[in-house]
C-alpha positions as CSV (number, residue, x, y, z in Angstrom):
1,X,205.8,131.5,42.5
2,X,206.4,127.7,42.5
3,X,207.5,128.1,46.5
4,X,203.9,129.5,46.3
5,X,202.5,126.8,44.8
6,X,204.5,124.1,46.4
7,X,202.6,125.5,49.7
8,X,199.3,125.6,48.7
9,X,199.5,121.7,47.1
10,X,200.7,120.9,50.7
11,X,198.1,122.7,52.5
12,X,195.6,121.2,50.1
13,X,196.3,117.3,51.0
14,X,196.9,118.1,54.4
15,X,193.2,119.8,54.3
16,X,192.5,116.5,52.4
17,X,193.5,114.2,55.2
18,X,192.2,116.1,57.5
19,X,188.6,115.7,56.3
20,X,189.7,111.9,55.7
21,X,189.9,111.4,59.8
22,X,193.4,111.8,59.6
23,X,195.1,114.4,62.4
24,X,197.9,113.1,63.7
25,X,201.4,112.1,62.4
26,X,202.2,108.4,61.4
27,X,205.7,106.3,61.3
28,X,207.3,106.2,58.1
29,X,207.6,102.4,58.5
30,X,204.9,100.3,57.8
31,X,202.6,98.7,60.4
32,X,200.6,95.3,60.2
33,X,197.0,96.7,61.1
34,X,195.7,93.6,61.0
35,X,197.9,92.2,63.9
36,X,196.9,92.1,67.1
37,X,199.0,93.7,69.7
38,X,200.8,91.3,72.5
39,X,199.2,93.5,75.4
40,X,195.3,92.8,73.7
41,X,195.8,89.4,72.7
42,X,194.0,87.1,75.1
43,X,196.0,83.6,73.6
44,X,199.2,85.8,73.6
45,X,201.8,83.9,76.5
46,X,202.9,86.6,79.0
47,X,205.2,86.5,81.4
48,X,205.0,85.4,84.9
49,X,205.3,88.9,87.1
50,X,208.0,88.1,89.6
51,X,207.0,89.1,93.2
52,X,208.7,89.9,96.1
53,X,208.8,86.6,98.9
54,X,207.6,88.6,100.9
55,X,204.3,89.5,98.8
56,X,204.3,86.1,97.5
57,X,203.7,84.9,101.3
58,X,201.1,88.2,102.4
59,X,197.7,86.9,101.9
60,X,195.4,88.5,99.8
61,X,193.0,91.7,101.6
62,X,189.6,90.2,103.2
63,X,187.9,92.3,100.5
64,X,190.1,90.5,97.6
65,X,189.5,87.1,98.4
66,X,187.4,84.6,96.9
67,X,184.2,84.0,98.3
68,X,182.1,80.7,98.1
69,X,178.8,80.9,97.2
70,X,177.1,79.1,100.7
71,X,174.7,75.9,100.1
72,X,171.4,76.2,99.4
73,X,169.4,75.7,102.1
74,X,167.7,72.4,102.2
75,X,163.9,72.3,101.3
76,X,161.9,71.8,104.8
77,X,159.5,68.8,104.9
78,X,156.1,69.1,105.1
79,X,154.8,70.9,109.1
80,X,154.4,67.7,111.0
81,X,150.7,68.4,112.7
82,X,150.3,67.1,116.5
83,X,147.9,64.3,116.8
84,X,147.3,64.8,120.5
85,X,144.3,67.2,120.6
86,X,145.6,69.4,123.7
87,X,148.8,69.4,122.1
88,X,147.0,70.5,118.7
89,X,146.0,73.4,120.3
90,X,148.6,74.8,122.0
91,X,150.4,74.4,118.7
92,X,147.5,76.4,117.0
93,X,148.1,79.2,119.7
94,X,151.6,79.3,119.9
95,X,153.5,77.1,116.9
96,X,156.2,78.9,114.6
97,X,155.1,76.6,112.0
98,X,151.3,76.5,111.9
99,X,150.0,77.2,108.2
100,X,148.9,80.9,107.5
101,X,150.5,82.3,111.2
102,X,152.9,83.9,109.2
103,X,150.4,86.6,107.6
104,X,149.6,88.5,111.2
105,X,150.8,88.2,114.8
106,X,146.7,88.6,116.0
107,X,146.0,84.7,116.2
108,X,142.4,83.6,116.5
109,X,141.8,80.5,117.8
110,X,139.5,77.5,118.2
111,X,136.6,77.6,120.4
112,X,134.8,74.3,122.1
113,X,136.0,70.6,122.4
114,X,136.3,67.6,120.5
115,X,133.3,65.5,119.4
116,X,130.8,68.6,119.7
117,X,127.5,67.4,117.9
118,X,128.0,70.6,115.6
119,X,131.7,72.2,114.1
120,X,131.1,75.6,112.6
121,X,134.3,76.0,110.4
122,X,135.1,79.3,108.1
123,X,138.6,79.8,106.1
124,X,140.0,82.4,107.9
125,X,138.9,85.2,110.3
126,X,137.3,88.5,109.3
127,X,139.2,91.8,109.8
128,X,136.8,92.5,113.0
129,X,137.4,89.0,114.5
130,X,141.1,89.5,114.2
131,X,140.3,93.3,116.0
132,X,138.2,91.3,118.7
133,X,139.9,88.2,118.8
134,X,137.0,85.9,118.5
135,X,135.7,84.2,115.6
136,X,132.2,85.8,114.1
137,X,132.2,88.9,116.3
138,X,129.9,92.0,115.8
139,X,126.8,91.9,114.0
140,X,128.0,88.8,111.7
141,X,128.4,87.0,115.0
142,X,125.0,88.3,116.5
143,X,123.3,87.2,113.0
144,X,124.9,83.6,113.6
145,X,123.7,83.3,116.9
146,X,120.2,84.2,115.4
147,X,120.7,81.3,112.3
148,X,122.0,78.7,115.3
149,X,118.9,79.6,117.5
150,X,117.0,78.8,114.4
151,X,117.9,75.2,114.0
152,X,118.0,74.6,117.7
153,X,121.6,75.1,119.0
154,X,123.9,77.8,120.9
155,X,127.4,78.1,120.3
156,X,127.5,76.5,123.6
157,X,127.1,73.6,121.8
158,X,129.6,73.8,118.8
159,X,133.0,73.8,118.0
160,X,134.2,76.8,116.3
161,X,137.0,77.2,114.5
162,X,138.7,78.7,111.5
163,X,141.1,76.9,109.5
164,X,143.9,79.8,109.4
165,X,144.6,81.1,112.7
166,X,145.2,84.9,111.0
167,X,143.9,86.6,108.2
168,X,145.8,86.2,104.6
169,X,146.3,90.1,102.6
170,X,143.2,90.4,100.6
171,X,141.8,87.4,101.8
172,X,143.2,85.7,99.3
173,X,145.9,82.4,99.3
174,X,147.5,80.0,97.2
175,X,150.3,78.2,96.1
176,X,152.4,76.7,98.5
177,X,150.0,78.2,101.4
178,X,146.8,76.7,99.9
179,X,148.4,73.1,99.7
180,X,149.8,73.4,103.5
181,X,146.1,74.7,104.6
182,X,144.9,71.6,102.9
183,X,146.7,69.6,104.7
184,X,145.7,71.3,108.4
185,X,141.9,70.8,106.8
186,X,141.8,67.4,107.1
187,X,144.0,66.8,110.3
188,X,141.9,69.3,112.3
189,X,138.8,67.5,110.7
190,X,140.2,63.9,112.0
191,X,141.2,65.3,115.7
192,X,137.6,67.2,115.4
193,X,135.1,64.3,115.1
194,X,132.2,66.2,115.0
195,X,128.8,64.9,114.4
196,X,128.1,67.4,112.1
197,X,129.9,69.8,110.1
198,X,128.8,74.0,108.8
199,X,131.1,75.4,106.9
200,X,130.7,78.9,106.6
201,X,131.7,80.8,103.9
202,X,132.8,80.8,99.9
203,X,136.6,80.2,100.6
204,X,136.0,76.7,103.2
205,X,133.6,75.6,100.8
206,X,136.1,75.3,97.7
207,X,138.4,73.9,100.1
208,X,137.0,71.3,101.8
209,X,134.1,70.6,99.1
210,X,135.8,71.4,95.9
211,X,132.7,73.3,95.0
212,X,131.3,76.4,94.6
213,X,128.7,77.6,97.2
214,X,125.8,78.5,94.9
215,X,125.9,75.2,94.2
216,X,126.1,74.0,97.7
217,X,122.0,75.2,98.2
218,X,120.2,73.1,100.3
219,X,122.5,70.0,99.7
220,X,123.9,67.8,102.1
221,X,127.8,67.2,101.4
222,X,129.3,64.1,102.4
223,X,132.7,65.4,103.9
224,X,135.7,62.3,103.9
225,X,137.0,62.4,107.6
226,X,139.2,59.8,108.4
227,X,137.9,56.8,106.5
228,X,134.2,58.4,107.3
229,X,132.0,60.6,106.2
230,X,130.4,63.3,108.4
231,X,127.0,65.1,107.1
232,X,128.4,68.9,106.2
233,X,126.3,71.5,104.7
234,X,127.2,75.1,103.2
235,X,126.4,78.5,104.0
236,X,127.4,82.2,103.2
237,X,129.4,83.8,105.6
238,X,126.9,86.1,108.2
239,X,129.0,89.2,107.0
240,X,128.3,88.2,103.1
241,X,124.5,87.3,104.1
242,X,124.4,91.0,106.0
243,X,126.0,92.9,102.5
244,X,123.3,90.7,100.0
245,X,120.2,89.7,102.4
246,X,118.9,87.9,99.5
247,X,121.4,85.2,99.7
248,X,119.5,84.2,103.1
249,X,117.2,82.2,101.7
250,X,119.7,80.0,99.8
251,X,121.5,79.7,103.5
252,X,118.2,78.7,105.1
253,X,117.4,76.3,102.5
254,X,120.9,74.5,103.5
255,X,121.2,75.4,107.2
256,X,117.4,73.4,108.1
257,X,119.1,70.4,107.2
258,X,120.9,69.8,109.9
259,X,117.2,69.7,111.7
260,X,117.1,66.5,109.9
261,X,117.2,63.6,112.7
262,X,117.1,65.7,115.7
């Protein structure tokens, strides 16, 4: 009976260290919990592994070896624009570095000479002049024709340009692009000289006026180019004038100014 009980006590605390966490057998000598062992300490001094001279000498597997992080590349300098006009625009046509050719391989290019009594300059070109490869083709183009004939000119008579060769996504730029564009605004302007100056469109406007269009109607805008001023006025673009045929009035109402004086 007491070999009975004897069993049943011992079954009970092993049951009871069972439910404690406890299942597996422990030394009978004490152990410092609290201490660290040598092969986890990270202060602990181990020794030295002693290699073969051999292995000491091999050098370490391409894949093991340390790697330098290379230099950063140095920042580039601002695009130095060609002051020759020729050379201007064969840069425009073919340049690695000329401000928004990076956004499509379909350039669009100037049109016209230096000096023209009239520039006609817009932001960037429309989907269909990038399709066509000429600036204000289709029926935006034939409207423009109709708004020059209007005030006496062709296109014969104008320079025509935009001041992005391609066509940003969306339409849209800024940042670093905007401030580079800036800077081809008023070098084109300079090689330019025209006598008078259209710009065409919402996003030129901004640009070179630092002004919204609406309130661009029927003002003349004194443009800074090159320690002078050149007369410039503001219109929508033909495409925007085609979608909202009520803007045509506020064009008109700029575009007969450049009648004045001739």
């Amino acid at each position: 009976m007491g070999g009975s009980h004897s069993a049943l006590l011992a079954e009970s605390i092993a049951d009871w260290w069972s439910l404690a966490g406890v299942d597996a057998l422990v030394g009978e000598e004490p152990a410092g919990w609290l201490v660290l062992p040598p092969a986890n300490d990270a202060t602990a001094v181990r020794p030295k592994p002693t290699l073969a001279p051999e292995a000491e000498a091999a050098p370490l597997p391409a894949a093991l070896q340390r790697h330098e992080a290379p230099e950063a590349a140095a920042p580039k300098g601002p695009v130095v624009f060609p002051d020759d006009w020729d050379e201007f625009q064969r840069w425009l046509a073919t340049g690695d570095d000329v401000p928004g050719s990076q956004w499509d391989a379909r350039r669009v290019l100037p049109v016209g000479q230096a000096g023209m009594p009239l520039m006609l300059l817009t932001a960037w070109p429309e989907i269909d002049d990038q399709r066509d490869g000429v600036l204000f083709t289709g029926a935006a183009g034939q409207l423009l024709d109709a708004m020059l004939h209007a005030i006496g000119m062709t296109r014969e008579a104008c320079y025509i340009a935009s001041l992005a060769v391609t066509r940003p996504a969306g339409g849209r730029c800024d940042g670093a692009d905007a401030a580079e564009l800036d800077r081809l605004l008023w070098h084109h302007l300079k090689l330019a000289r025209p006598e008078r100056l259209l710009l065409i469109g919402s996003d030129i406007v901004r640009m070179a006026a630092a002004t919204g269009l609406p309130d661009t109607r029927g003002k003349l805008l004194d443009i800074n180019q090159d320690g002078g001023k050149v007369e410039t006025v503001a219109v929508a673009h033909p495409a925007m004038l085609l979608a909202r045929p009520a803007q045509k009035a506020a064009a008109w109402d700029s575009l007969k100014l450049l009648n004045r004086g001739r």
